[in-house]
N, C-alpha and C positions, 0 to 999 in steps of 0.2 A: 091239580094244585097249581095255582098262579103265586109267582113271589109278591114281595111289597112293592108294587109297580112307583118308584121316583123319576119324576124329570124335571129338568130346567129348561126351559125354554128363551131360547136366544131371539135380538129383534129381526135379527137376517140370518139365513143361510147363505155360506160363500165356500166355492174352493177356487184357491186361485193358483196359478200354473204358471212355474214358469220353467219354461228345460235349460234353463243353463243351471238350476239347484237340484244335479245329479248328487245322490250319496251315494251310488255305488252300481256295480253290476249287478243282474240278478243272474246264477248261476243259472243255465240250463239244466243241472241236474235238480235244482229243484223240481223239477217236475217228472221226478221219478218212482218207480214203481216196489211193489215188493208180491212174494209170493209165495208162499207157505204149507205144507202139507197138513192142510187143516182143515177139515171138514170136505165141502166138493172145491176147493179151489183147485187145483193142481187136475184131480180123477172129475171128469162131467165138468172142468171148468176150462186148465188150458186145454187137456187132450180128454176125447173120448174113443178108449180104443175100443166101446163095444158097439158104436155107433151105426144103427144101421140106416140110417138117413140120407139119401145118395146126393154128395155134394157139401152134407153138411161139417164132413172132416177131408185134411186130405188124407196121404198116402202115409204119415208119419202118425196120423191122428190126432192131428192139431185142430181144433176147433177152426176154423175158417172167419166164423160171425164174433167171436172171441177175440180172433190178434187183428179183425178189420177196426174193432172198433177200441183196440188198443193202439194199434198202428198210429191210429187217427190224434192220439194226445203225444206221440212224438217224445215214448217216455225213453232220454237217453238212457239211464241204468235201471236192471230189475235187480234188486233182493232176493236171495234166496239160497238156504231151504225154509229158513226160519229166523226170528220167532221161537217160542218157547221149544217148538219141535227138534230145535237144533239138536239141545243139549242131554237128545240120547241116541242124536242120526251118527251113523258110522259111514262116511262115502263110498267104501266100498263094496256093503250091499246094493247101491244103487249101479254098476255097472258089469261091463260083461254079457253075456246071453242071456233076457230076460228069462228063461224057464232056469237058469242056475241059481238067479238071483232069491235070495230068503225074505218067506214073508216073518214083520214081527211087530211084535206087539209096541203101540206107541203111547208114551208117558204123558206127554204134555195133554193132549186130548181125548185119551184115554180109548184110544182107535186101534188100529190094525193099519202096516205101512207095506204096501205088494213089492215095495220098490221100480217098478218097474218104469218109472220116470225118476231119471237122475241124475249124474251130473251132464255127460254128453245129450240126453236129452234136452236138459235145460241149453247147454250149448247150442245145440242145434236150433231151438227156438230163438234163442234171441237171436241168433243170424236172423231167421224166415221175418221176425218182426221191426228188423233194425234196432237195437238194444245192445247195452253192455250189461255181462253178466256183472255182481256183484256177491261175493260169496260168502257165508257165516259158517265162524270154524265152528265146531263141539266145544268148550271148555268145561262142560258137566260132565258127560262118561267118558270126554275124548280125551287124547295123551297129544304131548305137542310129535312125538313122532310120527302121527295121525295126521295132522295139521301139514308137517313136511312134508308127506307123504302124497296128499293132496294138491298141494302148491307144485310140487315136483307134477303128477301126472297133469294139471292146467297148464304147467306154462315153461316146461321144460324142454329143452332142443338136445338134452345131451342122450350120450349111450347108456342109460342109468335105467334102473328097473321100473320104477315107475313110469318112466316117459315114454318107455319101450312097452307098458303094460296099455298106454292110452292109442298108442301105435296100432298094439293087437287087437286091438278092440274098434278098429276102424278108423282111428284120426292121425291123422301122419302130423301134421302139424300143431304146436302147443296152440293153446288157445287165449293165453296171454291176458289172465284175467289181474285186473289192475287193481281193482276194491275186494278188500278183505277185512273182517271186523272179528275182533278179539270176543268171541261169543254173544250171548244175549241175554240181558236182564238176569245178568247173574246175581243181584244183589235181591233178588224176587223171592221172597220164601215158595211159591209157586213154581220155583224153577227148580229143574234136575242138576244139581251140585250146587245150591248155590254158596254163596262166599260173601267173609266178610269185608269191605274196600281193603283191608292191608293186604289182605292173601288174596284179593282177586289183581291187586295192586301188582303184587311179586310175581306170580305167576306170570300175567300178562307181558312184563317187561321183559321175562325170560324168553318167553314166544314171539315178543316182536323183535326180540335181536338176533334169534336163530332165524325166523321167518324171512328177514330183510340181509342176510347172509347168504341163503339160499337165491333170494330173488332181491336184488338194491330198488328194482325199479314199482317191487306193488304200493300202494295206497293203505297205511293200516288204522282201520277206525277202533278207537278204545268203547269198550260197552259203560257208558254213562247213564244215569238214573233221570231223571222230570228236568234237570238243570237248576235245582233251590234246594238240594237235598245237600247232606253231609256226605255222602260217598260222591258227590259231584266235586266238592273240594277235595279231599282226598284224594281223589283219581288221576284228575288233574293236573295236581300236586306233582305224584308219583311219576306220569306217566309221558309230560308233553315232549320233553327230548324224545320220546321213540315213537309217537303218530303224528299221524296226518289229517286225522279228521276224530271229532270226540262227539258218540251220539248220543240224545234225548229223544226218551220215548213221551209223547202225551194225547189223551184221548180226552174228547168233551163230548156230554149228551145230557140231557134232561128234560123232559116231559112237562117242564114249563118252559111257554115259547122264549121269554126272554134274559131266562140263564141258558136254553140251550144257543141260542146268537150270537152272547156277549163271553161266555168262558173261553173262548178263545182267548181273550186278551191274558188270559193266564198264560198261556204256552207264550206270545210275544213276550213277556215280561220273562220269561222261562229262558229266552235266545240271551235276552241281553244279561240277564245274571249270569248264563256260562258264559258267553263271551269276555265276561271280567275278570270269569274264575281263570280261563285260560290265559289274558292277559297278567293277572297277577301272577300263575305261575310260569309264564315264562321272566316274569321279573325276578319273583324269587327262587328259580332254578338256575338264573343263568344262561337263557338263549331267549333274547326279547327278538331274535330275527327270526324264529320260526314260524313258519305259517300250517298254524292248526284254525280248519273252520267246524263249523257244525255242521254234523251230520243228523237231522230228523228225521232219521230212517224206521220211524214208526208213527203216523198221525192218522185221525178221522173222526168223525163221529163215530160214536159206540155205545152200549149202553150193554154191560155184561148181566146184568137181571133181564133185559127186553131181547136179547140175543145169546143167548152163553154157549161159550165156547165149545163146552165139549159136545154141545148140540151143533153144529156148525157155524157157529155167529152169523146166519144170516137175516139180518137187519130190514126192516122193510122202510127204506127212508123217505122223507117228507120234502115238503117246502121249507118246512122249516129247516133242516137238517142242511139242503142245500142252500139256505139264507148262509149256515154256522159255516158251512164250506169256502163258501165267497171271504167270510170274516179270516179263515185260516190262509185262502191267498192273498189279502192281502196283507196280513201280519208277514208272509214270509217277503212279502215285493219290499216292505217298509224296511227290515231287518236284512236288505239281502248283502252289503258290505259283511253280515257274518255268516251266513247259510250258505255250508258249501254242497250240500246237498239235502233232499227231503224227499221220502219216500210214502206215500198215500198207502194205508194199512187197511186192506188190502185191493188186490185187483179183479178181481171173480169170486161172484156167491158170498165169500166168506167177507164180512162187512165192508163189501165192495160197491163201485159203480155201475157193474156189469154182471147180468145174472142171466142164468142159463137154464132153462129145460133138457129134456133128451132130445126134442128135436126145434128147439128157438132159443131166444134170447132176448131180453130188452133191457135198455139203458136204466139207471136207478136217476132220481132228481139229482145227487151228487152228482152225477158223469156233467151235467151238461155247466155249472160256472168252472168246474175242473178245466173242461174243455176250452173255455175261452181264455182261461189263464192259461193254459198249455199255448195253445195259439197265437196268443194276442201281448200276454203281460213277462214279455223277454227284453232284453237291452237295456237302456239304464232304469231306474229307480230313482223316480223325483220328489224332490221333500218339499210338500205341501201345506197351504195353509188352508184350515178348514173350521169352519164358523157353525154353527147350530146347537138345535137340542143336544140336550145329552142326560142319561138314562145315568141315577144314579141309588139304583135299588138292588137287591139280593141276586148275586150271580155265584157258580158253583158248578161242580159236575155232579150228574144225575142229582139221585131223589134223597139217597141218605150216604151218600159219600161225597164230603166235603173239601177234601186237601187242595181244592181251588178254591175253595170261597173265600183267601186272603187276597181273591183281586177286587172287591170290591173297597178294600182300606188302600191297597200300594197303588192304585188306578181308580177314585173315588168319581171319575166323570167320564162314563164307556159315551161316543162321541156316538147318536143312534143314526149319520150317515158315517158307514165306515167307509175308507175310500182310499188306494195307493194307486200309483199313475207311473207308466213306462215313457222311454222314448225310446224309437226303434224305428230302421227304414224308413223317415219322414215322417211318425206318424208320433202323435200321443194317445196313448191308451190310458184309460182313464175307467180303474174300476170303482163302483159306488154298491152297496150293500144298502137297502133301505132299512133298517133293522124295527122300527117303528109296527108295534102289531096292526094299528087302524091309523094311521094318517099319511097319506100322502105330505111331501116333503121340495117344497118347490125352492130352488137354488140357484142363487148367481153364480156360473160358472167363468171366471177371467184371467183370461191368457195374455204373458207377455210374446210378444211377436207376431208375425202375420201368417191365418191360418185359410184355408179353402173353405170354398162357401158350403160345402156339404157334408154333414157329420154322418157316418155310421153307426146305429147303435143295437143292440143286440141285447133283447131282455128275456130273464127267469122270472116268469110271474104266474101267479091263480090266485085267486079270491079266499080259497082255504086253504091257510095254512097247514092242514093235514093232508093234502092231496097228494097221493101216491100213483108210480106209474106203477103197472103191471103187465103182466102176459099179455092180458087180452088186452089192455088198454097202456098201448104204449107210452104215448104221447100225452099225458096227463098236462104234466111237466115238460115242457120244452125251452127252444128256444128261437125268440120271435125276432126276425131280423127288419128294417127298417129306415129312415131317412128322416133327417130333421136339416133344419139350415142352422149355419154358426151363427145366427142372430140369435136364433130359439134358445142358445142356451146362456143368455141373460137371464132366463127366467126361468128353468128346467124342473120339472115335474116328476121326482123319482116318487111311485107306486109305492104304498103302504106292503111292507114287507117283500119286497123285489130286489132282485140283482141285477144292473143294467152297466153294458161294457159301452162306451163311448171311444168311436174311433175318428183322430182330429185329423185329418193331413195337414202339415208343415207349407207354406205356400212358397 
């Protein structure tokens, strides 16, 4: 099914550049990670402890071709346990002697949990990958003395039992975990306990002021709804004197090419409505000096009928899918004055970028504009002017789930080059999305100031937009590197549904 394909056609395309109209940083943690006990992500994804493959784990049984090609996006914080899994994990079956540790039965995905990857494991990984952990209490079966309890064995130096229990267990020093989030999608009838915003409201504040009693120095994220909902005010409301970060979950996909592209703009619009709801309650709570940003500590394409969860959501993605990817980096480079951090849902197998056999692995089409905005789209965030077509027809997530399709009324003219631009180490980064299913899209590109006569550019491109990498066929999907002169881009040829990174040096 294709939607009602609209466009307006402009007499020029233009973006024009200038780096002194910085709006803001773009936090490094946006380009962070998360990870889940859900399906093979975690078991056959980070670790394979039955591995008999020589070379392909190490000694800890960590995937090796796994944290290479995680390493490689430079994600500073991972999420983790969960996800819906949280809200019946108890941290304590995860440590200790793996043969003491209980297997049991798990709610959110309706699996079996060995435990035997958990919290010091996950510690230890993010050391071997360079990562900060980032940790999600229970607030469904969990008690907040669980929570203390927790906090104490991470990141405690005292003579106290918990801290002394993470001692006995092999780690002498805390581990000093700074992000902590007040559950997950508690507001989810899908979720173990959930609540309604008053009582997840009360709860939470009683948790984040014991929480930050214990430890003044962690980071505490409040569990926030899509950011347009009624429990996003409420929360909000409730909650901003006692966090630090308030987060939005949202996912896009649809099996027509140009709602799956264009719903992103829903989630951008998604940033700016919390961003207000948070400015407004710090106006009407009474602390307009504190600094709460957004945490997007759940995004991707997804599509829960074409992947479902309790199956393992693994996803087998497109061009298209990583067209809709490019569109979600740069919604968050544009929006980055509010995003204080956003976390890619998820990292392995489970609707990831990264997929794994028993004895390989290969990149999915999302890894590779991920990767150039991990790389490339850091340091400021420049506010653009940008001229062309623009697609003004049926957008939505997936096929018969709608609670995005009010972006086509509050955003009536989706721009089909999407495009946000860095400056960083001399250079401007300059990402372009062709969103257009069949036309090539040729563009005045013009810069104020003086740049080097040789641009770098680096494109996500195929002729089908259903082209999928696979096992045997890695490289379907890649990414093409290249040369152009800064003359060429007076007149600039972005590919009919391509992603292409422009890299300018400052002269």
């Amino acid at each position: 099914m294709e939607s009602a394909q609209t466009f307006v056609k402009s007499s020029k395309g233009l973006i024009k550049v200038d780096p002194c109209r910085v709006v803001g940083t773009v936090d490094d943690k946006t380009y962070s990670g998360f990870l889940e006990h859900m399906g093979r992500c975690i078991y056959e994804g980070i670790v394979d402890y039955d591995c008999k493959v020589p070379g392909l784990t190490n000694d800890k049984g960590y995937r090796l071709d796994v944290a290479k090609a995680l390493k490689d996006l430079e994600m500073p914080v991972v999420r983790y346990p969960g996800g819906n899994f949280v809200s019946s994990y108890h941290w304590m079956d995860g440590v200790g002697p793996k043969e003491n540790r209980p297997r049991r039965p798990e709610l959110a995905w309706l699996g079996e949990e060995s435990n035997h990857f958990g919290t010091d494991e996950f510690m230890e990984w993010c050391e071997f990958i360079g990562t900060e952990p980032y940790l999600c209490l229970n607030m469904g079966t969990g008690t907040l003395d669980e929570a203390l309890a927790w906090l104490e064995y991470c990141n405690s130096d005292r003579n106290t039992y918990y801290a002394n229990l993470r001692r006995k267990n092999g780690h002498e020093k805390p581990y000093n975990v700074k992000y902590w989030s007040l559950g997950n999608e508690v507001w989810g009838p899908w979720q173990v306990g959930q609540m309604t915003a008053e009582d997840y409201s009360k709860t939470a504040f009683q948790w984040a002021k014991a929480l930050k009693l214990l430890d003044p120095s962690i980071k505490l994220v409040a569990c926030g709804c899509n950011g347009f909902s009624e429990w996003d005010y409420t929360v909000t409301q409730a909650l901003i004197s006692q966090i630090d970060y308030y987060s939005i979950h949202d996912y896009t996909s649809s099996s027509d090419y140009y709602k799956n592209v264009t719903c992103p703009a829903a989630a951008e619009r998604a940033i700016q409505i919390t961003s207000k709801l948070i400015d407004l309650a710090k106006i009407t709570q009474k602390v307009p000096n504190r600094n709460v940003k957004i945490c997007f500590d759940e995004w991707n394409v997804w599509d829960p009928d074409r992947a479902p969860g309790h199956l393992g959501a693994e996803e087998k993605y497109t061009l298209s899918d990583a067209i809709a990817v490019a569109a979600w980096g740069n919604l968050f480079i544009r929006q980055a004055p509010h995003v204080g951090m956003a976390n890619i849902a998820q990292c392995v197998n489970v609707i990831a970028p990264v997929m794994t056999t028993g004895t390989d692995s290969f990149l999915q089409t999302i890894y590779h504009p991920f990767l150039l905005f991990c790389k490339y789209m850091r340091g400021e965030s420049l506010n653009l002017h940008v001229e062309g077509p623009v697609y003004t027809g049926e957008t939505g997530f997936s096929d018969h789930v709608d609670y995005m399709a009010w972006i086509k009324d509050i955003e009536p003219a989706l721009m089909l080059l999407d495009v946000s631009a860095t400056k960083k180490d001399g250079y401007i980064n300059i990402a372009v999305a062709n969103r257009s299913l069949d036309e090539d899209l040729t563009t005045s590109i013009v810069f104020e100031g003086d740049y080097q006569e040789i641009v770098t550019t680096y494109t996500v491109y195929h002729d089908d937009i259903a082209a999928s990498n696979t096992i045997d066929n890695k490289e379907v999907v890649s990414i093409k590197e290249a040369t152009c002169k800064f003359e060429d881009l007076k007149a600039y040829t972005f590919k009919k549904h391509s992603f292409v990174l422009l890299r300018v040096a400052i002269a």
